[in-house]
C-alpha positions as protocol buffer text, in pm:
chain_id: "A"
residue {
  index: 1
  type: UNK
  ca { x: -1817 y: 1252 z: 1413 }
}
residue {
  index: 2
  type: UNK
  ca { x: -1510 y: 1354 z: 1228 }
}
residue {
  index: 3
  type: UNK
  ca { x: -1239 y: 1465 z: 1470 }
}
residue {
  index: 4
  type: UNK
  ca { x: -979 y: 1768 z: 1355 }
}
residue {
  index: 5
  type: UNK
  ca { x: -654 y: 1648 z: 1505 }
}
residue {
  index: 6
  type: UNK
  ca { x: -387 y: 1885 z: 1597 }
}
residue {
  index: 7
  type: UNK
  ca { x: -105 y: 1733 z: 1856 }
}
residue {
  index: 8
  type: UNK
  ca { x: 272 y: 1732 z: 1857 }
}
residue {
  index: 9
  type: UNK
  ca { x: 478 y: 1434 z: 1756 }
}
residue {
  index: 10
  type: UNK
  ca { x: 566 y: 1109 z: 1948 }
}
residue {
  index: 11
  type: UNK
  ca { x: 892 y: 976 z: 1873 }
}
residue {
  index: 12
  type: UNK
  ca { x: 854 y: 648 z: 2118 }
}
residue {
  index: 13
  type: UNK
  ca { x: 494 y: 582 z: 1960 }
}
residue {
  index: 14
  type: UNK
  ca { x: 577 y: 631 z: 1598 }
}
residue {
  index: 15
  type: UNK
  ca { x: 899 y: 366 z: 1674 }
}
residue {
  index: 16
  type: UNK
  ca { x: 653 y: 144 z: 1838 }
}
residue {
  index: 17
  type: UNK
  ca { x: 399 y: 152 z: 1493 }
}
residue {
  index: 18
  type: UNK
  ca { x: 620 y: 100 z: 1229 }
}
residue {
  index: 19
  type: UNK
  ca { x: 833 y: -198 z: 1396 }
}
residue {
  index: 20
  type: UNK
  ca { x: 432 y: -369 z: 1467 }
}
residue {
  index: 21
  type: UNK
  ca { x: 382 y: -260 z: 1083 }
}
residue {
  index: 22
  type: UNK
  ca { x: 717 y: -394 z: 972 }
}
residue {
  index: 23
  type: UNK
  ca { x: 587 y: -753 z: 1159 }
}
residue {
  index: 24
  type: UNK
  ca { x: 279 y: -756 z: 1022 }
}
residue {
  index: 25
  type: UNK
  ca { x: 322 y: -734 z: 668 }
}
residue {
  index: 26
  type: UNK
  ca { x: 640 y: -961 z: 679 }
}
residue {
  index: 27
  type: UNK
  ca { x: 460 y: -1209 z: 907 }
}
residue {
  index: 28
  type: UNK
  ca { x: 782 y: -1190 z: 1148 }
}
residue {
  index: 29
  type: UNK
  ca { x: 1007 y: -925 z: 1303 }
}
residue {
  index: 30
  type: UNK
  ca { x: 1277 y: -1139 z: 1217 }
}
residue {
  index: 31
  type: UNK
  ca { x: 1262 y: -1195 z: 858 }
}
residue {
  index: 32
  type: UNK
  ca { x: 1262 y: -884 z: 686 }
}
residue {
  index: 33
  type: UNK
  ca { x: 1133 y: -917 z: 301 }
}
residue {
  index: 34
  type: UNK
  ca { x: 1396 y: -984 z: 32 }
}
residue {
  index: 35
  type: UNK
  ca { x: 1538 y: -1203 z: -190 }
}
residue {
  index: 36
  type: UNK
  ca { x: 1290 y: -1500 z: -104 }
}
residue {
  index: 37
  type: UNK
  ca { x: 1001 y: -1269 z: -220 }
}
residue {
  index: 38
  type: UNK
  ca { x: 1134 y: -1241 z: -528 }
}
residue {
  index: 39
  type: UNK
  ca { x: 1166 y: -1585 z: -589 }
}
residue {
  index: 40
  type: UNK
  ca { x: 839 y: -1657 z: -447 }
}
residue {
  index: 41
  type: UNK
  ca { x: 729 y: -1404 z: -738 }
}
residue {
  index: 42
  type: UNK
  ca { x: 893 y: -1495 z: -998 }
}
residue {
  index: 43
  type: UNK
  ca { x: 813 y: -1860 z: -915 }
}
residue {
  index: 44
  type: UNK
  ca { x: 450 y: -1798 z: -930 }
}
residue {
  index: 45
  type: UNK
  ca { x: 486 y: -1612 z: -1237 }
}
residue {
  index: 46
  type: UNK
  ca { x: 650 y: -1866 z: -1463 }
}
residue {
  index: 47
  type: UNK
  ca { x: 335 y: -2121 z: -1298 }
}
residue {
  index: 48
  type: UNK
  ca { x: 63 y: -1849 z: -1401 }
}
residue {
  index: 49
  type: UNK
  ca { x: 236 y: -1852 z: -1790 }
}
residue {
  index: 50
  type: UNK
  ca { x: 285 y: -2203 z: -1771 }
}
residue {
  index: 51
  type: UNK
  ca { x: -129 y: -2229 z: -1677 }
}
residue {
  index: 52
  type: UNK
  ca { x: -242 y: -1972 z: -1921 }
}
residue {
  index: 53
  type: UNK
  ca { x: -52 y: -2167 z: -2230 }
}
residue {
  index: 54
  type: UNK
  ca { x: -177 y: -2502 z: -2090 }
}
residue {
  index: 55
  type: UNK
  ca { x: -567 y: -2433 z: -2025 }
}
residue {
  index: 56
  type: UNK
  ca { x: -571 y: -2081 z: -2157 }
}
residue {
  index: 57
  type: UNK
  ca { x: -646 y: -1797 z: -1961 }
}
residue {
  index: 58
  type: UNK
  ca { x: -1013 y: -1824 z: -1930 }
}
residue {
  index: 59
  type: UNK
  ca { x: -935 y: -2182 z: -1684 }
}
residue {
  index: 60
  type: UNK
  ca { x: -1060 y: -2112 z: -1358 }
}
residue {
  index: 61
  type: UNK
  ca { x: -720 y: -2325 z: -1292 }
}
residue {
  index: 62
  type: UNK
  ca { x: -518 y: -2033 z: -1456 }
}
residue {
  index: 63
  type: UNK
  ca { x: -731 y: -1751 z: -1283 }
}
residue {
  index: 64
  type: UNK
  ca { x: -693 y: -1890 z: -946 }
}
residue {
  index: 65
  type: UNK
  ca { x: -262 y: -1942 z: -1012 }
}
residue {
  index: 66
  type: UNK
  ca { x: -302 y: -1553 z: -1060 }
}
residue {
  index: 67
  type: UNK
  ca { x: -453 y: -1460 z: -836 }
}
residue {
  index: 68
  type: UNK
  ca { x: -197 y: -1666 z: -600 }
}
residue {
  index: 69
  type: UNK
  ca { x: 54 y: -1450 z: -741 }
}
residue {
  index: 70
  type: UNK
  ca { x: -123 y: -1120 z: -709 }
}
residue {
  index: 71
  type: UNK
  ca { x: -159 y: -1191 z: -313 }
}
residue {
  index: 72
  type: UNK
  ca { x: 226 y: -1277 z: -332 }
}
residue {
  index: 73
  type: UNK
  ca { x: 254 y: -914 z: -489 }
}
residue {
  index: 74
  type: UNK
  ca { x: 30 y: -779 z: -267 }
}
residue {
  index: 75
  type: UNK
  ca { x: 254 y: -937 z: 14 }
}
residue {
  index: 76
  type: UNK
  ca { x: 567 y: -793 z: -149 }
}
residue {
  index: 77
  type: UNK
  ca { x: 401 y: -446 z: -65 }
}
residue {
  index: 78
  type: UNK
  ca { x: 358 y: -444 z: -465 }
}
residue {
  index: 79
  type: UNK
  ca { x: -28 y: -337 z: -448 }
}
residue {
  index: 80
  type: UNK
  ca { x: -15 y: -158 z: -777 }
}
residue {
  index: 81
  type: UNK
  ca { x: 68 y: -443 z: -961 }
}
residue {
  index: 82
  type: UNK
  ca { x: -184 y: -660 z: -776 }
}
residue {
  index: 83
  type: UNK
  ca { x: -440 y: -501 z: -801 }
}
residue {
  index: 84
  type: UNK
  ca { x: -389 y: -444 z: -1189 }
}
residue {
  index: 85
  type: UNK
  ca { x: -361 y: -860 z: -1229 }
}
residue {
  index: 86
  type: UNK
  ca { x: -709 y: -905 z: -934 }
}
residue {
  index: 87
  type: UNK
  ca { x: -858 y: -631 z: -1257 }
}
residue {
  index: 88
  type: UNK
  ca { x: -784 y: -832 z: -1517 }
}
residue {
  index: 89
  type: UNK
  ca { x: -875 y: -1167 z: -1372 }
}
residue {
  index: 90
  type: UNK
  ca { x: -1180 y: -1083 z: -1219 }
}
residue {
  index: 91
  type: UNK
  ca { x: -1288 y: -897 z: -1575 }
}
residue {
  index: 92
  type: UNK
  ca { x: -1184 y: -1249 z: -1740 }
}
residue {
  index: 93
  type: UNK
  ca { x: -1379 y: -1458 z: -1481 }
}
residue {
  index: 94
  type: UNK
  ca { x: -1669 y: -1286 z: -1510 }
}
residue {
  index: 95
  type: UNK
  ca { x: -1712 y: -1278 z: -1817 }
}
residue {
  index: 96
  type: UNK
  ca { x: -1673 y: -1661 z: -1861 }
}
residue {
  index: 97
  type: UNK
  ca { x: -1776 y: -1793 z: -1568 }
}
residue {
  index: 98
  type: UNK
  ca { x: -2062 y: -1557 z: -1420 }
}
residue {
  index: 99
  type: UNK
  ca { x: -2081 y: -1345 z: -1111 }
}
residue {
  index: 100
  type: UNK
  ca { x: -2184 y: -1606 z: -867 }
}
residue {
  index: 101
  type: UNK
  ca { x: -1918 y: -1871 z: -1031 }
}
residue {
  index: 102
  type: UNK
  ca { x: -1646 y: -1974 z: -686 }
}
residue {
  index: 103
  type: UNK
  ca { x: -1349 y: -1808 z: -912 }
}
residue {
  index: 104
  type: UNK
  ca { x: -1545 y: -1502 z: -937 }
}
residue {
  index: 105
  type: UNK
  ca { x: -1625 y: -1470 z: -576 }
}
residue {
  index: 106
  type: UNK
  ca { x: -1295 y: -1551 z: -493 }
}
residue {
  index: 107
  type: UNK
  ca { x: -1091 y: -1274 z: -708 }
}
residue {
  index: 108
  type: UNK
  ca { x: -1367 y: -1051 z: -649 }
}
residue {
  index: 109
  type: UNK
  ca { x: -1260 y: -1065 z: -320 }
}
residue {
  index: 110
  type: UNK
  ca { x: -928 y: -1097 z: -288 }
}
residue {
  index: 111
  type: UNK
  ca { x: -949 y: -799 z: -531 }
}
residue {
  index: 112
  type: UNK
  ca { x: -1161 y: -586 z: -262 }
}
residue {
  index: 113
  type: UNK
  ca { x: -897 y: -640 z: 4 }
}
residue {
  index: 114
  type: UNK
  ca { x: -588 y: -541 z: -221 }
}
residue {
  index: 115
  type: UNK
  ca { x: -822 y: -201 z: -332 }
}
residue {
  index: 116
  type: UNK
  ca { x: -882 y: -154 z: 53 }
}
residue {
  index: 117
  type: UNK
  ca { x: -487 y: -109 z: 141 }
}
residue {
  index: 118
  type: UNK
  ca { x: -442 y: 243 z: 107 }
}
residue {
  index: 119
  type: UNK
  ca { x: -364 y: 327 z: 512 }
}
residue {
  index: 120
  type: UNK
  ca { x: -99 y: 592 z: 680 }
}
residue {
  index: 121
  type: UNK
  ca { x: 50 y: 630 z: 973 }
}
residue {
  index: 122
  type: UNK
  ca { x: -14 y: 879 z: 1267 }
}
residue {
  index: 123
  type: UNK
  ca { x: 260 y: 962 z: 1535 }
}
residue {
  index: 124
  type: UNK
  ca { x: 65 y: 1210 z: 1701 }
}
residue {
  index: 125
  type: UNK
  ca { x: 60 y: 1249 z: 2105 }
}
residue {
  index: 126
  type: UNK
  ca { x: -296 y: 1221 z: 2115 }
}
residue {
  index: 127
  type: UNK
  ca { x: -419 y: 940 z: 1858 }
}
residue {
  index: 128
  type: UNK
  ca { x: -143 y: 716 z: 1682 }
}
residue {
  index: 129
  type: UNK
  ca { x: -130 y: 396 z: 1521 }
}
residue {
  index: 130
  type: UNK
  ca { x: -226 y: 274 z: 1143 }
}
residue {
  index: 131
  type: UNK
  ca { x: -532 y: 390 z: 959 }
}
residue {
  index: 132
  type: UNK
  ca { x: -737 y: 417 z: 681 }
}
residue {
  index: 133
  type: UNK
  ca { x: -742 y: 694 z: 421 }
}
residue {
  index: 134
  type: UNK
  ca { x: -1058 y: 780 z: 268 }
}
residue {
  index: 135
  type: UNK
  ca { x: -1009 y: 1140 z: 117 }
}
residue {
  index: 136
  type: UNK
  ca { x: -845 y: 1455 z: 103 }
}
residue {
  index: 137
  type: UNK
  ca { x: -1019 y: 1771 z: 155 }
}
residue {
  index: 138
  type: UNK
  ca { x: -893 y: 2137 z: 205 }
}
residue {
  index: 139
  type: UNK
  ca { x: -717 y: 2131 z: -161 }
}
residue {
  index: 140
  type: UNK
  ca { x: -507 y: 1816 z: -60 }
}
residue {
  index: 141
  type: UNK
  ca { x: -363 y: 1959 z: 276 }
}
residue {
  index: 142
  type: UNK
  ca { x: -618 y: 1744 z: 517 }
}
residue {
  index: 143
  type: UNK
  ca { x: -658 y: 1403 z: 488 }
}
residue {
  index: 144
  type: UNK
  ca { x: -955 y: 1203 z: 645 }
}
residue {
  index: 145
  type: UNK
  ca { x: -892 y: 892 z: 781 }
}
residue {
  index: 146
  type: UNK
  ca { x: -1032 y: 602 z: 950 }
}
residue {
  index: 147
  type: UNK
  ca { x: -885 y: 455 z: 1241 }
}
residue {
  index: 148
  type: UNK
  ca { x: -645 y: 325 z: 1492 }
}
residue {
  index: 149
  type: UNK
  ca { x: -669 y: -29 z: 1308 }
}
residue {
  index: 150
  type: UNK
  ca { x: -650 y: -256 z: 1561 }
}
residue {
  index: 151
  type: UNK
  ca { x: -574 y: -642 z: 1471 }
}
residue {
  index: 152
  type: UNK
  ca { x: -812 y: -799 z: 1437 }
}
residue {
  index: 153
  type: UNK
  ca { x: -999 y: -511 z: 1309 }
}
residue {
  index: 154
  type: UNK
  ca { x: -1275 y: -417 z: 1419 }
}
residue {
  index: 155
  type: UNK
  ca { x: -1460 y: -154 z: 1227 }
}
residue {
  index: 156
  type: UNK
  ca { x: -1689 y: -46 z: 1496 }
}
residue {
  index: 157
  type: UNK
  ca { x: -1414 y: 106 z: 1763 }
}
residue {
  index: 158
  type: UNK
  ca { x: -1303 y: 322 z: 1479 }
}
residue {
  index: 159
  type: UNK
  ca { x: -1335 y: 703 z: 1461 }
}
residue {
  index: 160
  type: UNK
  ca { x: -1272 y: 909 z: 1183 }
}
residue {
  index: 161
  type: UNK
  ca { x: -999 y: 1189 z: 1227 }
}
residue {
  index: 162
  type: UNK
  ca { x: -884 y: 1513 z: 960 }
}
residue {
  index: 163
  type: UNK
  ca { x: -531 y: 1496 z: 973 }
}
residue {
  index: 164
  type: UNK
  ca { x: -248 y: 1751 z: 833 }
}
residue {
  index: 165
  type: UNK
  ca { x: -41 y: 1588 z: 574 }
}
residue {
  index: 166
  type: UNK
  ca { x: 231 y: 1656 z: 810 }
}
residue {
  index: 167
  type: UNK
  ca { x: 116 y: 1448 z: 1059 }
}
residue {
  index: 168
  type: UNK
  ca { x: 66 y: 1148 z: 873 }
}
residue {
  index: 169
  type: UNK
  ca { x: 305 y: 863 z: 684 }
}
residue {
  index: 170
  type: UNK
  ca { x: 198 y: 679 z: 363 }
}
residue {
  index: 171
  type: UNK
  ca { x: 239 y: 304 z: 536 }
}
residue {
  index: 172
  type: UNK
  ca { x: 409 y: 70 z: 328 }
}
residue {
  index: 173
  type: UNK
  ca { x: 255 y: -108 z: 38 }
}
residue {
  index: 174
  type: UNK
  ca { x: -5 y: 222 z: 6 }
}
residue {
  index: 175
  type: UNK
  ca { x: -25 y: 384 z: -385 }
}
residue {
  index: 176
  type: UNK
  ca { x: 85 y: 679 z: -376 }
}
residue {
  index: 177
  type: UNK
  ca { x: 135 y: 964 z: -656 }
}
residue {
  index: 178
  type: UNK
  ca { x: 417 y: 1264 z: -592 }
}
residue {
  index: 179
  type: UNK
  ca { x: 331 y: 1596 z: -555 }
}
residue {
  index: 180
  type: UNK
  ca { x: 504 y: 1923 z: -489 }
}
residue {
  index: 181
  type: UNK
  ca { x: 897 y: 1774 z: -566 }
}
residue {
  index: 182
  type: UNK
  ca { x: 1110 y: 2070 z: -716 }
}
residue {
  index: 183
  type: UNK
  ca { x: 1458 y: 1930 z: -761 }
}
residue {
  index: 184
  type: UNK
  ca { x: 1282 y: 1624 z: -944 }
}
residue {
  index: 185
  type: UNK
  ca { x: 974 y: 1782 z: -1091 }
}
residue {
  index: 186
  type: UNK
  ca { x: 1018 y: 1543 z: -1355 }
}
residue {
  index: 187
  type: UNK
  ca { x: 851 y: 1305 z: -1084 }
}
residue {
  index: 188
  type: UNK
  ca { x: 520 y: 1517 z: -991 }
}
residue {
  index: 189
  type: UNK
  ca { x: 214 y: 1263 z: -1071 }
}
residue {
  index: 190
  type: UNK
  ca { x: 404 y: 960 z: -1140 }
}
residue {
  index: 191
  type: UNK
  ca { x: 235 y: 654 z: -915 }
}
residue {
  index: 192
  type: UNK
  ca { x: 401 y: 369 z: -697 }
}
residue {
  index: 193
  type: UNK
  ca { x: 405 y: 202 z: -424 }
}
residue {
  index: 194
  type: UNK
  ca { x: 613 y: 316 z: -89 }
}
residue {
  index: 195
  type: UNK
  ca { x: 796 y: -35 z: -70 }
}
residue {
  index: 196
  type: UNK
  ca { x: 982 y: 96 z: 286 }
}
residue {
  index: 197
  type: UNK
  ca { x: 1078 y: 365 z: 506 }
}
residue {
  index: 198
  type: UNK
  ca { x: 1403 y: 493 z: 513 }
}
residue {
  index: 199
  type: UNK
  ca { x: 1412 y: 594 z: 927 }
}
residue {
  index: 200
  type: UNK
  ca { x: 1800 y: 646 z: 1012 }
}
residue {
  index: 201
  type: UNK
  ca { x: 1871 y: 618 z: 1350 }
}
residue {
  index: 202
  type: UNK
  ca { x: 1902 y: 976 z: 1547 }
}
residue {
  index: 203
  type: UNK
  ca { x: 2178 y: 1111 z: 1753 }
}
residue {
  index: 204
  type: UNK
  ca { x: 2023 y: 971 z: 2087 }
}
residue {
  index: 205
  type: UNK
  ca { x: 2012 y: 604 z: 1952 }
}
residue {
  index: 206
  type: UNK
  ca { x: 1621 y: 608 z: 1873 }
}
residue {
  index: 207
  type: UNK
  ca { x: 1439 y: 561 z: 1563 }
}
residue {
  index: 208
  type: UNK
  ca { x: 1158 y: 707 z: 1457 }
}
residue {
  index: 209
  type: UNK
  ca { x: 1011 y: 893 z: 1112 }
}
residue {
  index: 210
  type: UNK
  ca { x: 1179 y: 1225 z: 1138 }
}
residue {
  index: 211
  type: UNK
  ca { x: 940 y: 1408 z: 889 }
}
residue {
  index: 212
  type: UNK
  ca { x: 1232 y: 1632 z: 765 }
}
residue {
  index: 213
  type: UNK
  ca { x: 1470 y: 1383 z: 798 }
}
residue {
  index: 214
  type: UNK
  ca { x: 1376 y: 1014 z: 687 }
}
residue {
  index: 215
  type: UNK
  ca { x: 1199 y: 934 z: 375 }
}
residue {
  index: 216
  type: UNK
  ca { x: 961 y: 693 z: 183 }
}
residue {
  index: 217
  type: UNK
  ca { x: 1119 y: 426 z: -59 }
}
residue {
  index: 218
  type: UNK
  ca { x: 929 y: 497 z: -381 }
}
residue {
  index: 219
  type: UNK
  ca { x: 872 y: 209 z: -650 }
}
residue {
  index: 220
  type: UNK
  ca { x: 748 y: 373 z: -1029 }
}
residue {
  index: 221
  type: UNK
  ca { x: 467 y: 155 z: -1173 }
}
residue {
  index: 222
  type: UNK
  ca { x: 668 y: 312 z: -1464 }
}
residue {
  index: 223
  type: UNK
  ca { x: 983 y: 82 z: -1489 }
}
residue {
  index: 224
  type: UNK
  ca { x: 1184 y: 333 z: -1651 }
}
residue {
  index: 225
  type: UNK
  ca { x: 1223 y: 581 z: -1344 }
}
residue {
  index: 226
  type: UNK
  ca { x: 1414 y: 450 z: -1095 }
}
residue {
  index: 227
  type: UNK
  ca { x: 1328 y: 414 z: -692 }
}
residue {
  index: 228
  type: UNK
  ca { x: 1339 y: 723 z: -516 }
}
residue {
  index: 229
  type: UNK
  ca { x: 1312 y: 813 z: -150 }
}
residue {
  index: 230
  type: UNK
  ca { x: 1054 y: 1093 z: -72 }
}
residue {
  index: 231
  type: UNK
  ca { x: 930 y: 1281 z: 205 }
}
residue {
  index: 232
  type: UNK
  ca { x: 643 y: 1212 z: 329 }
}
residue {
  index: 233
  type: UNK
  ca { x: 471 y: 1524 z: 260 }
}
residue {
  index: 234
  type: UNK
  ca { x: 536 y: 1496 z: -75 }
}
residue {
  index: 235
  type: UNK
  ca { x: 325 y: 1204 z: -120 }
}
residue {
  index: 236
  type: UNK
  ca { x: -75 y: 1178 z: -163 }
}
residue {
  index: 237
  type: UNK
  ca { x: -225 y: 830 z: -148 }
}
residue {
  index: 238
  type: UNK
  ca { x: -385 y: 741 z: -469 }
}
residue {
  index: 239
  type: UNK
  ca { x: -770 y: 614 z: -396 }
}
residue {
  index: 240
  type: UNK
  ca { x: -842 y: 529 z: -795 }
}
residue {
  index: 241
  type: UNK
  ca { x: -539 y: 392 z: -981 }
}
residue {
  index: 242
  type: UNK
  ca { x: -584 y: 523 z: -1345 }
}
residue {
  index: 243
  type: UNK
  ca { x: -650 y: 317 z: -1652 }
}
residue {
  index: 244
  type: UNK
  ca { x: -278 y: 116 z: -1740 }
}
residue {
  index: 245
  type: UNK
  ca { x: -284 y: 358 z: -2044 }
}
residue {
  index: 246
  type: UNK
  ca { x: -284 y: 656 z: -1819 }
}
residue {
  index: 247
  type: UNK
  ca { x: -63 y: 518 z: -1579 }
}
């Protein structure tokens, strides 16, 4: 049953999700991600090349170094670009290797889990915590979502809820596409990833997503535009990424 959620916010919970969020996706709340993802990247990159002009791209040797360093992406909160290389190399490995081939099954994979990360954050008194976006209704200003996601998941405990878009943050890593930005129109329907939140700390010493205060760090897919920090509500997740061309 889908459940219409309308609550006020809580500063102490929404605190409480994004510090678990910021451990989770760096794998400690110590070591925040930065300069040794890059390397890790570009590392992996130059390996991937180095494969493709050895055995050619078609080696399931080559496919599986890729898709090594799409999951490093995918780490690095860069899902758009993972999931664009998991595309690609699961195109390339069926076609030469078969559907049932180990490769296959293995990008195939990796690929679903990459297409899966497209959650938000609640902060709401009566249900917080992470979730999963499946759809906007309402002409964009309710989105349905899936949810809390508990870890380890577990699909069966979860309920799905209609949030307001003001109730809910794009969680890091998610695709999103801007909408509704006036002083940089210029922006409206350009994709990326939300790479961070920008949460400064409030007068009392806490910190928590102030929805008219803090922002979401913005990374183009489109090199040439710069990162920008958004507000939330200016943000819809993007379910579909369009074709490169599009992009």
């Amino acid at each position: 049953m889908l459940k219409t959620v309308d609550a006020e916010m809580n500063a102490t919970k929404v605190g409480l999700i994004l510090s678990e969020l910021e451990s989770e996706i760096n794998g400690s709340g110590d070591t925040p991600l930065g300069q040794e993802g890059i390397i890790d990247v570009t590392i992996l990159f130059r390996k991937y090349c180095s494969c493709i002009q050895s055995f050619g791209q078609n080696s399931p040797l080559t496919i599986q170094m890729g898709e090594n360093l799409a999951l490093t992406l995918f780490s690095e909160r860069r899902t758009i670009e993972a999931e664009r290389l998991l595309c690609k190399l699961a195109d390339i490995s069926r076609r030469t290797h078969g559907h049932e081939h180990r490769t296959t099954k293995i990008v195939v994979s990796s690929l679903t889990l990459v297409r899966q990360h497209r959650n938000v954050i609640s902060w709401l008194e009566d249900v917080s915590g992470l979730f999963h976006a499946l759809r906007y209704e309402n002409d964009g200003e309710v989105c349905v979502v899936q949810g809390p996601i508990s870890s380890p998941r577990n699909v069966e405990e979860e309920c799905q809820y209609a949030f307001s878009i003001t109730d809910i943050i794009p969680s890091p890593g998610t695709p999103v596409i801007c909408h509704g930005l006036q002083n940089s129109a210029h922006l409206n329907g350009k994709i990326g990833d939300v790479r961070n939140l920008d949460v400064k700390e409030k007068e009392d010493g806490s910190k928590y997503f102030d929805k008219d205060i803090d922002r979401c760090v913005v990374y183009f897919e489109d090199r040439s535009l710069a990162p920008v920090k958004v507000k939330a509500k200016n943000l819809r997740v993007v379910f579909d990424l369009p074709k490169a061309d599009d992009a």
